[in-house]
C-alpha positions as CSV (number, residue, x, y, z in Angstrom):
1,X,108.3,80.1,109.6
2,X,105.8,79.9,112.3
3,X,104.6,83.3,113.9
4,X,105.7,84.1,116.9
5,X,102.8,84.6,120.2
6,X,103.0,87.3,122.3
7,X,101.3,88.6,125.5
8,X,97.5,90.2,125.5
9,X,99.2,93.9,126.1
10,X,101.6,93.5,123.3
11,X,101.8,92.7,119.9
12,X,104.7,92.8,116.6
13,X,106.7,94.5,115.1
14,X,108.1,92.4,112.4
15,X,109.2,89.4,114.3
16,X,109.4,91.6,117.7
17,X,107.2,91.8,120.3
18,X,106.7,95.2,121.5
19,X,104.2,97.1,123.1
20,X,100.5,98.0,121.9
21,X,101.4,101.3,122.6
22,X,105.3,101.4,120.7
23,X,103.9,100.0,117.6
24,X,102.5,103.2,116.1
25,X,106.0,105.2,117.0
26,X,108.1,102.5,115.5
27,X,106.1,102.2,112.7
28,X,106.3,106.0,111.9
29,X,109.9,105.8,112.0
30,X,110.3,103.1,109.4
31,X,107.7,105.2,106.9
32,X,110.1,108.7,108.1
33,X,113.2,107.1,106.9
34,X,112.0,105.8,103.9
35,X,109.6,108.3,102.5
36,X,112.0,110.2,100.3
37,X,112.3,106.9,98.6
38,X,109.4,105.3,98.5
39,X,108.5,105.1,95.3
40,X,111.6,104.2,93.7
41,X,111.8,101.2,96.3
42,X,108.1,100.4,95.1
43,X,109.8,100.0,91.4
44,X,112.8,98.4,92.0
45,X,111.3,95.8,94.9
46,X,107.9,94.4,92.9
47,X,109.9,95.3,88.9
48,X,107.1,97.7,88.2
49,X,104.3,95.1,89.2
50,X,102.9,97.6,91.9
51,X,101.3,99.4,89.5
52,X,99.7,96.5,87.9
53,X,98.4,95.5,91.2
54,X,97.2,99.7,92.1
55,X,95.1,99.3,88.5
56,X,93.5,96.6,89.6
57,X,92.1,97.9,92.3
58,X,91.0,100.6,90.5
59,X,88.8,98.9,88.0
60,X,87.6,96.4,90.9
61,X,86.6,100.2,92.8
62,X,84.4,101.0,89.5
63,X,84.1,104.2,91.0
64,X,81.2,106.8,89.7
65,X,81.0,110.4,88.5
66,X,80.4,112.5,91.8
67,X,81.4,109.2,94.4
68,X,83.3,110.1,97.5
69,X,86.2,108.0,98.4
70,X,88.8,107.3,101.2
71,X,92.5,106.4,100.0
72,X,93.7,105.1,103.9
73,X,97.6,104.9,104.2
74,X,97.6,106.4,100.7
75,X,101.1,107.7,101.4
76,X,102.3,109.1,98.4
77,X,99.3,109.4,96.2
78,X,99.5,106.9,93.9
79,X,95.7,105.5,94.3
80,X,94.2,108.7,94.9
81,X,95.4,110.3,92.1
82,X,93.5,107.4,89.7
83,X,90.6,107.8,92.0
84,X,90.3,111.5,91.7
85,X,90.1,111.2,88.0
86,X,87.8,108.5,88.2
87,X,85.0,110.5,90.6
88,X,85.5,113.8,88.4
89,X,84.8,117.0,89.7
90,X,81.7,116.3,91.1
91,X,83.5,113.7,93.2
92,X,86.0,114.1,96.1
93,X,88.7,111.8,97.2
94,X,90.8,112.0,100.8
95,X,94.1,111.0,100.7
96,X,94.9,109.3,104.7
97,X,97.9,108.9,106.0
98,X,99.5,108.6,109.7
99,X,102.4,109.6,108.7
100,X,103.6,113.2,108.0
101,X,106.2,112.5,105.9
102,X,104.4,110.4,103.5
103,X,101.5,113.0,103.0
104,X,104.5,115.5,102.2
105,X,105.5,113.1,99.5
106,X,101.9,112.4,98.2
107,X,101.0,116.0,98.4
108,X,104.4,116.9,96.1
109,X,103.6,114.7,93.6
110,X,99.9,115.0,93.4
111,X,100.7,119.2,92.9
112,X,103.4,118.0,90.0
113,X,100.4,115.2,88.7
114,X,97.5,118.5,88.6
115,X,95.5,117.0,91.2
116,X,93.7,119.6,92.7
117,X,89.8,120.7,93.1
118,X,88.9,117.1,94.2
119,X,90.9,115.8,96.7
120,X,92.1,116.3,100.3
121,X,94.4,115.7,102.5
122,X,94.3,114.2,105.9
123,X,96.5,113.0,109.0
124,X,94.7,110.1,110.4
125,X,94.9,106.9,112.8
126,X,93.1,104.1,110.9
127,X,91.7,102.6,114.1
128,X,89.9,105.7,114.7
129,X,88.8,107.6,111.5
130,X,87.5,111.0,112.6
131,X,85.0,111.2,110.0
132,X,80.9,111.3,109.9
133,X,79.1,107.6,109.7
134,X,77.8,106.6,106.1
135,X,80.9,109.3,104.7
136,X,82.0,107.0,101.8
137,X,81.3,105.3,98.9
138,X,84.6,103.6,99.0
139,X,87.2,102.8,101.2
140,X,90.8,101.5,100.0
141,X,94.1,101.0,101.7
142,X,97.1,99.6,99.9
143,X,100.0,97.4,101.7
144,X,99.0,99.5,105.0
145,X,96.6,97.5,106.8
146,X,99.6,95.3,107.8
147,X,101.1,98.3,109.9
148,X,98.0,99.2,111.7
149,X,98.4,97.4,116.1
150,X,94.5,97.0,116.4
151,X,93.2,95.5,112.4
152,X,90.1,94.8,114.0
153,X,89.6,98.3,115.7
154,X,90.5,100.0,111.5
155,X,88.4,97.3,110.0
156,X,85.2,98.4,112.3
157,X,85.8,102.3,111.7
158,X,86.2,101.7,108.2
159,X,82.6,100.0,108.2
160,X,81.0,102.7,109.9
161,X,82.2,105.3,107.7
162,X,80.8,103.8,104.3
163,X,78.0,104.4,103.0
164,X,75.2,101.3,102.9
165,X,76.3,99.7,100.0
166,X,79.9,101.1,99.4
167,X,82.7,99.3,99.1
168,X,86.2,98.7,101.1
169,X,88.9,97.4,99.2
170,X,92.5,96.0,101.1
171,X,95.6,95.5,98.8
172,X,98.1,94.1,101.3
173,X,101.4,91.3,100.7
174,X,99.4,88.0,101.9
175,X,100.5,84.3,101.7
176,X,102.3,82.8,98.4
177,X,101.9,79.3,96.7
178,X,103.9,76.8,98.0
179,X,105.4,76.6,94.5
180,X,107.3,80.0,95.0
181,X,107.4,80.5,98.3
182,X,111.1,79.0,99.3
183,X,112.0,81.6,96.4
184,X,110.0,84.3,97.5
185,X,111.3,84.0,101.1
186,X,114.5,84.2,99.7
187,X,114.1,87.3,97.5
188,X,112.1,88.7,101.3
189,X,115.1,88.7,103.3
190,X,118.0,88.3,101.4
191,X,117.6,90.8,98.2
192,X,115.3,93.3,100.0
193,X,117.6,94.3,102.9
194,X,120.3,95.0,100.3
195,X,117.9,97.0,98.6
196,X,117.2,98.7,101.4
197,X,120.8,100.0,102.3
198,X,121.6,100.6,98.7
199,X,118.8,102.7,97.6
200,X,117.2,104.0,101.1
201,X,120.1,103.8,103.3
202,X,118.2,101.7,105.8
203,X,118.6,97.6,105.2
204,X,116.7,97.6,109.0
205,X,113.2,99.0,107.6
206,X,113.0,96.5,104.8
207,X,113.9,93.8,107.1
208,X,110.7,94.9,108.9
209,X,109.0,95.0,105.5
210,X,109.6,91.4,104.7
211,X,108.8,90.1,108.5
212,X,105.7,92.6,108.8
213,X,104.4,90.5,105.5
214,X,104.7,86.8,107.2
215,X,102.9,88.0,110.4
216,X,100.0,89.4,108.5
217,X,97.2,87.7,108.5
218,X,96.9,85.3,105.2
219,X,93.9,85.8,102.5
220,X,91.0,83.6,104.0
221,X,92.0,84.5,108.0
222,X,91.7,88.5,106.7
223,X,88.5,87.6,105.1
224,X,87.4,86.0,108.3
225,X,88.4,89.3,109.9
226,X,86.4,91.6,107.4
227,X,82.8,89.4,108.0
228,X,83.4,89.5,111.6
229,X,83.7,93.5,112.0
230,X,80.7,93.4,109.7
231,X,81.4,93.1,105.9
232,X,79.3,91.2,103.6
233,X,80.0,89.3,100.4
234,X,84.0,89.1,101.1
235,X,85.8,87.9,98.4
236,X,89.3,88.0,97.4
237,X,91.8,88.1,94.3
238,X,95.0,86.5,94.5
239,X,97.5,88.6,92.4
240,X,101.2,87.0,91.1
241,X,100.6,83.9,93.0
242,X,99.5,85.3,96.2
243,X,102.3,87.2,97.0
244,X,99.6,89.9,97.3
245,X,95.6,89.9,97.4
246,X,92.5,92.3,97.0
247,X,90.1,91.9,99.9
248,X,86.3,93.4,99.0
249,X,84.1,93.8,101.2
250,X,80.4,95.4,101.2
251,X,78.1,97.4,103.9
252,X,74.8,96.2,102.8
């Protein structure tokens, strides 16, 4: 399905064009509806293969004893809490999030996990990351990136708060193999929605889910993106078929 244009002041929300400046709102009201749920939608939605894809990434960080990492849109915890055991005590990890109800989530169940000592917590807007240059060793953010109005604006703020040498990693939904993707379009926005109202009360937000995916940018247009805000050695791994990749990119 071909994606839609829209003007120079706005851009889209799912398959809607909307302002620059509504994007952030709407967006915080999808991740405020479905917090609560979250997880279990993760399960049910990818049959467990989310977590396959979170490990992963977390050999490909091959985080260090005493590193300091970001986990943006971390949400619920699920990345940080690997990372904090990874980075040990001497270590510290940040768990990011825009949204208030997701850090209440990811705080919840990092208390319940033991997570503590190593790890913050912090409301932020990806396009502008309020932290020091050179901050990081690593930066991750996991199916987020696509939610974020300005990718370019987060994918420069991200590079200037690694360290030289440090690493970002983006685990986002990109473009399929032709060989599944009539399938795959038909699991997007005819199973999902269903989902959605069955489990999360609210078929509308994973209606947006499924059209937020086709408008993101596919796996060698992102990489394109990353070398242009400044990245070096870009690569990417296609995961189930391409349904989702891992972008990596350096500050050298």
């Amino acid at each position: 399905m071909p994606k839609p244009q829209q003007p120079d002041d706005s851009t889209h929300f799912g398959y809607q064009s909307v302002s620059k400046d509504e994007k952030a709102g709407l967006v915080r009201d999808v991740f405020d509806s479905v917090a609560s749920r979250y997880d279990l939608m993760n399960d049910l939605m990818s049959g467990g293969l989310h977590r396959l894809w979170k490990r992963f990434t977390v050999t490909q960080a091959a985080l260090h004893s005493g590193d300091v990492v970001l986990d943006l849109a971390g949400g619920t915890g699920d990345l940080a809490r690997e990372f904090s055991r990874k980075v040990g005590k001497e270590g510290h990890v940040v768990l990011a999030d825009i949204n208030a109800a997701m850090l209440r989530q990811g705080r919840a169940r990092l208390i319940d996990a033991g997570v503590s000592g190593n790890l913050s917590i912090a409301q932020v807007d990806a396009e502008k990351l309020p932290f020091a240059d050179s901050a990081f060793d690593c930066i991750s953010i996991a199916f987020g990136l696509r939610n974020v109005t300005d990718k370019d604006s987060a994918l420069r703020s991200m590079l200037r708060t690694l360290k030289p040498g440090g690493k970002a990693m983006i685990l986002e939904f990109s473009e399929p193999s032709k060989a599944i993707k009539p399938a795959y379009d038909l699991y997007s926005f005819k199973v999902l929605p269903v989902l959605g109202r069955l489990i999360a009360r609210d078929a509308d937000s994973y209606q947006y889910l499924a059209e937020s995916i086709r408008m993101h940018p596919d796996q060698e247009t992102l990489k394109s993106m990353m070398e242009s805000a400044g990245f070096e050695r870009c690569r990417y791994h296609n995961l189930a078929a391409g349904i989702v990749a891992l972008h990596i990119g350096y500050r050298i």
